[in-house]
N, CA, C and O of each residue as an XYZ file, in Angstrom:
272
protein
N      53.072    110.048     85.177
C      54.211    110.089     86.067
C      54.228    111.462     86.730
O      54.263    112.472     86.027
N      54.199    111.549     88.377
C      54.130    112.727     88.681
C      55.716    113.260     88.067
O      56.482    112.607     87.358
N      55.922    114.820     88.661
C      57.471    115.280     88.654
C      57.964    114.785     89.360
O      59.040    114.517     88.826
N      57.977    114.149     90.978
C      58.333    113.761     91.909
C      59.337    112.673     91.364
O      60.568    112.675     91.344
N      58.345    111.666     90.892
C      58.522    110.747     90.938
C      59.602    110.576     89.615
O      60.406    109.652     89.486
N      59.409    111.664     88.716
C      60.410    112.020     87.727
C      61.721    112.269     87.739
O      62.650    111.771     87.103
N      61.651    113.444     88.876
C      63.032    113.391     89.402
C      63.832    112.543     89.851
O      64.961    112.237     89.466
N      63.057    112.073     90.892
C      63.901    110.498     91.713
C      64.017    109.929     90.760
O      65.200    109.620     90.901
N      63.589    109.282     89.346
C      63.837    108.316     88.695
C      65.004    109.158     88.480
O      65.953    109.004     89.249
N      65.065    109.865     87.721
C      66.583    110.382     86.901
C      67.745    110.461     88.103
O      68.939    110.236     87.905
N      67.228    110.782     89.230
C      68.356    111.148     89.990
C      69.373    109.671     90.298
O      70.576    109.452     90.438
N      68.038    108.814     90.306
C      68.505    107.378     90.664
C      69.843    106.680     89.373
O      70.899    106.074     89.555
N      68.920    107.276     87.752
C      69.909    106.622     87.022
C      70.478    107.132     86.937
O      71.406    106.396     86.601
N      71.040    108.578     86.973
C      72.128    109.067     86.903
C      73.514    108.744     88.708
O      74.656    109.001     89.088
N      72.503    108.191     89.058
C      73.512    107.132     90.346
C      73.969    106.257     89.877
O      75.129    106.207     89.468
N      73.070    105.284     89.830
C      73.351    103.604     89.677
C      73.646    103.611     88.257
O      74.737    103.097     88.010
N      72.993    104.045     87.229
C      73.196    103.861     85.767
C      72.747    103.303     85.354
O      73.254    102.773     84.365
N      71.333    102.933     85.793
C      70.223    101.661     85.119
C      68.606    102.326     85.778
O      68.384    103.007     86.779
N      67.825    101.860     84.881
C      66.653    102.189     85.456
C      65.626    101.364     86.300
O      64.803    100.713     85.658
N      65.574    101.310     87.836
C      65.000    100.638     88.448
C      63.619    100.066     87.719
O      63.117    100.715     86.802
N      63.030     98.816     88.174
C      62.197     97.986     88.317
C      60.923     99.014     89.414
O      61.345     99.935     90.114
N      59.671     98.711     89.383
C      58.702     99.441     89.853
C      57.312     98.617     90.343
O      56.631     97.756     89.786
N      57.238     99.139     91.354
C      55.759     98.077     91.544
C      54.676     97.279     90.438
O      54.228     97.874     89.458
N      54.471     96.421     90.629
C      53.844     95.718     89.676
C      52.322     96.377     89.698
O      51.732     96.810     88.708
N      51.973     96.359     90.659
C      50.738     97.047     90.405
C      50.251     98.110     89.797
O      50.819     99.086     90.286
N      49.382     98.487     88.863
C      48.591     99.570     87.693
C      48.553    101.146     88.436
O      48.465    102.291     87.991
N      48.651    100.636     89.606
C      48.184    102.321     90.412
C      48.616    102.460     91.705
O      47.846    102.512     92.664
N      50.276    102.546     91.807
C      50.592    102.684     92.876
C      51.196    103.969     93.203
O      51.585    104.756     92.340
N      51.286    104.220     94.732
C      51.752    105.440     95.455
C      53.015    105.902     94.447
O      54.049    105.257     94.626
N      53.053    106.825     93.523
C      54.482    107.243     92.655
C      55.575    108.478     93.867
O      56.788    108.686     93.872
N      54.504    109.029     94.706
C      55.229    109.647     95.919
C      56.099    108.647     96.735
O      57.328    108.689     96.799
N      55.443    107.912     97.234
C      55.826    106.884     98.403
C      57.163    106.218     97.362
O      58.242    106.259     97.952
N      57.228    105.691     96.091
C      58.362    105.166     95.170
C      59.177    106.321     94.849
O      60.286    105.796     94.746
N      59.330    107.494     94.637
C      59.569    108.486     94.388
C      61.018    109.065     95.765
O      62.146    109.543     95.653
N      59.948    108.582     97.185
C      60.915    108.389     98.069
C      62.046    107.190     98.667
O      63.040    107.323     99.381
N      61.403    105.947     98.021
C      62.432    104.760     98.303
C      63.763    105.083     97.531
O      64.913    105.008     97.963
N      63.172    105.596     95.840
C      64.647    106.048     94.714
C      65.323    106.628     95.780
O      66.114    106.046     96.523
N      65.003    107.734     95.828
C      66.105    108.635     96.816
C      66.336    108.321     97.737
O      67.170    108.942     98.396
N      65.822    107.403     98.141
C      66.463    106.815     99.523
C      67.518    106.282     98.835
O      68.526    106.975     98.970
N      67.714    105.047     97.957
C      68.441    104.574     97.285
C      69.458    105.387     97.085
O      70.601    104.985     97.303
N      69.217    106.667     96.638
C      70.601    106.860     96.128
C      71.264    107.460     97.267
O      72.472    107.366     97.485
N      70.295    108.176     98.097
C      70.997    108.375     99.455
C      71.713    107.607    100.384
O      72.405    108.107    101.270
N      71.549    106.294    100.189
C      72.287    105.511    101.290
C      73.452    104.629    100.397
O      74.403    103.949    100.783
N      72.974    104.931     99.114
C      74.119    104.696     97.846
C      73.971    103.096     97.956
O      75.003    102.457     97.753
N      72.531    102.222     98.324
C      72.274    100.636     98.084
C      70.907    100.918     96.867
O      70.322    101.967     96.594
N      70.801    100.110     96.552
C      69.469     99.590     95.370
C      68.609     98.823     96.142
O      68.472     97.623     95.906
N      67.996     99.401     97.066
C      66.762     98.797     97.615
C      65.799     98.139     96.398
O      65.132     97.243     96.916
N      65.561     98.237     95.290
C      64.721     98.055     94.237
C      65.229     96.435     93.693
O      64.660     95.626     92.961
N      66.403     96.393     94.330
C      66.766     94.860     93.377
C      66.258     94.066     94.623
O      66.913     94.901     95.247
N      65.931     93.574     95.216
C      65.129     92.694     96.131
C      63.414     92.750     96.253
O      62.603     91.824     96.279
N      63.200     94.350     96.321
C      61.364     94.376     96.292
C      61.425     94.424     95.477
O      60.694     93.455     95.272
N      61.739     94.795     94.340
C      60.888     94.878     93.085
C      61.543     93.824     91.909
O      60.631     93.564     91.124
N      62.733     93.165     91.534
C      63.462     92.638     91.124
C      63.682     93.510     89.945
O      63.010     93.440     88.917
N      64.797     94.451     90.178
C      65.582     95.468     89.281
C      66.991     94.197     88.761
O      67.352     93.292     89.514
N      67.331     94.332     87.963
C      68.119     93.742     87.640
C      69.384     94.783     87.234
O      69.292     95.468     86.216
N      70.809     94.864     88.282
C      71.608     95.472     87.587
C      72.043     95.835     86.576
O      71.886     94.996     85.689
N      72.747     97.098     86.140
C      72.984     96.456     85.145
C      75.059     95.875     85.382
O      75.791     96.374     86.237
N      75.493     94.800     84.390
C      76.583     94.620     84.743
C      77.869     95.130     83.579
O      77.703     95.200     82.361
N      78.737     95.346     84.082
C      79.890     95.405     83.047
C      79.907     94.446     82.028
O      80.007     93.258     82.335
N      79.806     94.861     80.630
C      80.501     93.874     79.904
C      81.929     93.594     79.015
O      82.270     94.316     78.078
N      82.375     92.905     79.290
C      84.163     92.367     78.329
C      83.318     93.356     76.911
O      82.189     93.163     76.461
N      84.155     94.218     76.558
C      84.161     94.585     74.726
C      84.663     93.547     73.821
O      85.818     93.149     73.669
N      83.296     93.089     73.099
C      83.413     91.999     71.790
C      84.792     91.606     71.381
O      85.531     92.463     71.866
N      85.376     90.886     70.844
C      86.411     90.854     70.493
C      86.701     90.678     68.681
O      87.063     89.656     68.096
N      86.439     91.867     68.164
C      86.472     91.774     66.260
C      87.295     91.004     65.818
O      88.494     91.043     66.091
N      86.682     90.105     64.983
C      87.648     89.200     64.489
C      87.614     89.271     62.830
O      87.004     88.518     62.071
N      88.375     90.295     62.533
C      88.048     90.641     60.827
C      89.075     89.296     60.210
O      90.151     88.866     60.626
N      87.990     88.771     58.750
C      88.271     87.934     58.007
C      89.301     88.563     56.887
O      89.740     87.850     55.984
């Protein structure tokens, strides 16, 4: 993983709060992805959930304990 591409990841989850989805392919441009993240967080959309299928993450209801 370059740094580049290090940063944008963190910068991204510390946006959205989930860690994007990433090209499927073994050896891709980590610069060129490195700049879509930050695009992402720059325009404040998840470009990554359509090309790449990132899956949000969503709120969940807290369990409801049901002590016996």
């Amino acid at each position: 993983m370059t740094q580049k591409h290090k940063e944008a990841s963190m910068k991204f989850i510390e946006h959205f709060g989930y860690y994007p989805n990433h090209p499927n392919d073994i050896d891709f441009d980590q610069d060129a992805y490195a700049e879509e993240l930050l695009k992402c967080v720059e325009d404040n959309f998840d470009y990554t959930i359509k090309k790449y299928g990132t899956v949000p993450k969503t709120e969940q209801p807290k369990p409801e304990i049901i002590w016996d």
